[in-house]
Each structure stands twice: as structure tokens, then as C-alpha cells.
C-alpha positions in Angstrom: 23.2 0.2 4.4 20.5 2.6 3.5 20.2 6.2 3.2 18.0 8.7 5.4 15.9 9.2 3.0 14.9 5.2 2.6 15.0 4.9 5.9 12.5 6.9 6.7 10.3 5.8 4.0 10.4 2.2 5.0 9.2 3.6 8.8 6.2 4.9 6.8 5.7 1.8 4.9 5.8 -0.3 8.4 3.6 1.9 10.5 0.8 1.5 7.9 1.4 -2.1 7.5 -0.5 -2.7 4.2 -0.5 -6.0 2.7 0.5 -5.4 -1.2 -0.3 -8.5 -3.4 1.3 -9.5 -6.9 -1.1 -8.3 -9.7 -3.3 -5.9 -7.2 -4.0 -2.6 -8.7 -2.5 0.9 -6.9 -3.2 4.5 -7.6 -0.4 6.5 -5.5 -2.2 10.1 -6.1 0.1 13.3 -5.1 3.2 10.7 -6.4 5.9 13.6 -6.9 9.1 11.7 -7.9 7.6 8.3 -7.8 9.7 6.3 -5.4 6.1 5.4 -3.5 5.0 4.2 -6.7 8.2 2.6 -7.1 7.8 0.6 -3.4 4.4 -0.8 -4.6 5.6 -1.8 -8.1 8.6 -3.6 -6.4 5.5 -6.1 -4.3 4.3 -6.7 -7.6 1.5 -4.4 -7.9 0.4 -2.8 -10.9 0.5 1.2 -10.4 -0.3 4.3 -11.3 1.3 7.3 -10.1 -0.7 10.8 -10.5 0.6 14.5 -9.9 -0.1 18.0 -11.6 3.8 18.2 -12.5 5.7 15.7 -14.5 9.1 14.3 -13.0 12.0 13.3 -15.0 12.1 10.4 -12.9 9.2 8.6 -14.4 10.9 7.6 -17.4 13.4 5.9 -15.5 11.3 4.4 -13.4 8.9 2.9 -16.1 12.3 1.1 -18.0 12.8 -0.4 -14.9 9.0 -1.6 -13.3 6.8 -2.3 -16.7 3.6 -3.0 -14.3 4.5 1.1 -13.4 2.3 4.1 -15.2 2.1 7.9 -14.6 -0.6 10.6 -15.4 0.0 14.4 -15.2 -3.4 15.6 -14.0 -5.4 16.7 -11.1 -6.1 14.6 -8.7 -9.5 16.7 -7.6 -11.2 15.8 -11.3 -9.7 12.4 -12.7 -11.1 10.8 -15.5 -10.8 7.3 -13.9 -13.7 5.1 -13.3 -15.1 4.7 -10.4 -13.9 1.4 -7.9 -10.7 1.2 -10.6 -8.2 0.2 -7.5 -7.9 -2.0 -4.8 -5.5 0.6 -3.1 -5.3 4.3 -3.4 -2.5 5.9 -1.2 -1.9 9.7 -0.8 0.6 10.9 1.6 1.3 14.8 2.4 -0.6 15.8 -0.5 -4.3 16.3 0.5 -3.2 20.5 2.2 -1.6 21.2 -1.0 -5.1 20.8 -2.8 -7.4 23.8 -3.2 -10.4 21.7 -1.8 -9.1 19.3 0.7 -12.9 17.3 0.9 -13.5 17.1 -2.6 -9.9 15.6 -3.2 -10.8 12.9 -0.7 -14.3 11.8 -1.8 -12.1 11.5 -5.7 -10.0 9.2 -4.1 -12.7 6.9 -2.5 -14.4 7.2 -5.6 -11.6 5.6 -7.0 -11.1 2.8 -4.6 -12.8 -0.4 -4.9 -15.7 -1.8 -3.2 -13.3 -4.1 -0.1 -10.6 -1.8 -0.9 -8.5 1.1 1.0 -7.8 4.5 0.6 -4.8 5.2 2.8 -4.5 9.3 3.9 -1.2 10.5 5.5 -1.0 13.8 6.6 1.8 15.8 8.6 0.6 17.2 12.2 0.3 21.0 12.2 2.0 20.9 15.6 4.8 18.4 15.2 7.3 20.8 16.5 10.2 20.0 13.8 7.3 20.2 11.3 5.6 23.5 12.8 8.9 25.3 12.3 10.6 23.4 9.2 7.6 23.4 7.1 5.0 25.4 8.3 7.1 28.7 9.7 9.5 28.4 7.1 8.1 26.6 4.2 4.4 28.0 5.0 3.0 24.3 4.3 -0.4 24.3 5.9 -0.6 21.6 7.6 -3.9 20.3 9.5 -4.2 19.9 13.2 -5.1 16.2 14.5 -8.6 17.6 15.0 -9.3 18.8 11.8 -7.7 16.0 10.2 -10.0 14.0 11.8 -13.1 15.6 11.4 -12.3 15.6 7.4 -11.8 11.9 6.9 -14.7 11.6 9.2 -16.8 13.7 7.4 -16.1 11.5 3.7 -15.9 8.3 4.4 -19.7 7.6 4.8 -20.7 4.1 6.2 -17.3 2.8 5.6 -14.8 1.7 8.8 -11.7 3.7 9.4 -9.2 3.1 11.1 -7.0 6.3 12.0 -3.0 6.2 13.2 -0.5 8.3 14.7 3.4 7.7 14.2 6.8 9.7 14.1 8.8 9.5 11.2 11.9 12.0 10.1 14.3 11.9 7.5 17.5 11.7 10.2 20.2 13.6 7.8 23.0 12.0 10.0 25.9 9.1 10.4 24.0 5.7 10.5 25.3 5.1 14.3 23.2 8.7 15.4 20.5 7.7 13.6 19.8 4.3 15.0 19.8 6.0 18.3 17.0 8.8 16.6 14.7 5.8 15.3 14.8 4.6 19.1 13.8 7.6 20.3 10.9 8.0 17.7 9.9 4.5 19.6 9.9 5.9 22.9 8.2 9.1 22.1 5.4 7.3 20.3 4.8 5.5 23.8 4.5 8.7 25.4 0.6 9.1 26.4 1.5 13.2 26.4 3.2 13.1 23.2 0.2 11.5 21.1 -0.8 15.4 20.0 2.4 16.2 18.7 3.1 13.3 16.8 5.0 14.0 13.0 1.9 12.0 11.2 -1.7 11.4 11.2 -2.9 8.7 9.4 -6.2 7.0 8.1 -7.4 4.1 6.4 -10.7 3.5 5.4 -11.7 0.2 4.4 -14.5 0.5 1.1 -17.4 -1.9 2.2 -19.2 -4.4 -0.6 
């Protein structure tokens, strides 16, 4: 039985629905801890996880997944080539950044010509969000319109594809949480609901 915590990762994971391949290359940029890294190196994928501050977890993680790297550095000035990675996924990471726009256009940089860069973002005015991170934790979150406007504004000629979803880590028994992930289904259903939403999401497919 899994745990909250994996739970709601896998939710993530399925509402994105990316296709990893054996032997494709992944750049996980913002990777904290590493256990995205950790989902992409478990397809097969060879990956490299990048954040400002190092986690004792990457150690562990790199006994157990040899295909698995990690780089301390910034994410807004890398000193990767350019079209290095056929996917390059950053979730809740791009409103920690000091220039939001300039750590995007890094990360398409980075993504190969007929790859993706995936962008997940929390919604401002998710109401559990609004008052668990953003009243209390003062994350600063972007609204669904400014989100939008941003990817809009760096992905160039390439196609996007943008995505809203509800994801929470359910701290509860298993049996009250089944009946939470249910809900999550119904309220993403809801025509009303679509501007509160937990996450916006974008993928933008790098043309030839």
C-alpha cells in the first residue's frame, strides 16, 4: 500500500501522462530531494537532477539508479549545451526563481529539437494552497492567467499544450483517502471549479 506522499506523486505523473523511454535523456530542474528524478531513472531514463542546494539524498539515490546524476547550480545560468535532453521537467520551482521568464527560455534551451519541457506550477487561488502556502508559507504562487501569459510569452513557434488537475498529499488512513482522490475526480469535472484547480500545467513540444 503506498504512502500519501507517493500517492500523490503518481496523480502528478498520470495527469501529465509522458511517455519515458529506456536510454532517453531527462533534466528534472528545481529536483529538491530527488524522488522525481528517481521516477524517471526507474523507466530507464538517463537523468540529471539540478537544484541550488545539495540533498543528502542524492548519494543514496545514485548507489541505487547508476543512469542517475546531480548538479548543485542555478538553473537560470547552466552550463549545459543547448538541445542536451529530450525531456526537461520542472514542477513548483519556476516562482521560487528571481526571474521567472529567463528560467523558462534556460529550460527550452535545454530541451531538444522534438522534445518537451514540462512546467507545473501550483494555482495562486487553489484555496488549500492560497492559505497553506501562500498565507502561511508566503510562496508566491502565479494566478492561471499569469501563468499562462508566461509560458505563452517563451515558447516561440513551438505547440503547447496547457493542463489543469487537483492533486494533494491526503495526510490520512488509506480508506479516507480513496474517498479524497474521488473527489479530486469530481471537482476536476466541475466547469466552475476549473479556476481554482491545485495545478497548472504546460507542455510544449520543441519543433525540428
Amino acid at each position: 500500500m503506498t504512502n500519501p506522499v507517493e500517492e500523490y506523486r503518481r496523480r502528478v505523473y498520470q495527469k501529465i501522462n509522458l511517455e519515458i523511454r529506456p536510454g532517453m535523456k531527462v533534466l528534472d530542474l528545481g529536483c529538491g530531494d530527488g524522488y522525481d528524478s528517481v521516477f524517471f531513472a526507474k523507466k530507464g531514463a538517463q537523468v540529471t537532477g539540478v537544484d541550488e542546494i545539495t540533498s543528502p539524498q542524492w548519494q543514496e539515490f545514485k548507489k541505487s539508479y547508476p543512469k542517475l546524476s546531480f548538479l548543485k547550480a542555478n538553473a537560470e545560468k547552466l552550463s549545459l549545451p543547448s538541445n542536451s535532453f529530450d525531456l526537461v521537467f520542472t514542477k513548483d520551482v519556476a516562482h521560487h526563481t528571481q526571474n521567472p521568464e529567463k528560467f523558462l527560455k534556460e529550460a527550452l534551451r535545454l530541451t531538444k529539437k522534438g522534445g518537451e519541457l514540462v512546467i507545473i506550477e501550483a494555482n495562486r487561488y487553489n484555496l488549500l494552497f492560497f492559505v497553506h502556502l501562500t498565507l502561511m508559507r508566503g510562496h508566491q504562487h502565479f494566478e492561471k492567467k499569469r501563468f499562462k501569459e508566461m509560458v505563452k510569452k517563451i515558447k516561440g513557434k513551438n505547440k503547447v499544450r496547457f493542463l489543469e488537475f487537483e492533486a494533494h498529499v491526503w495526510p490520512f488512513p488509506y480508506w479516507l483517502r480513496k474517498g479524497c482522490n474521488l473527489c479530486q475526480n469530481w471537482l476536476e469535472k466541475l466547469f466552475f471549479w476549473k479556476p481554482y484547480l491545485s495545478y497548472n500545467g504546460a507542455i510544449i513540444k520543441k519543433g525540428t
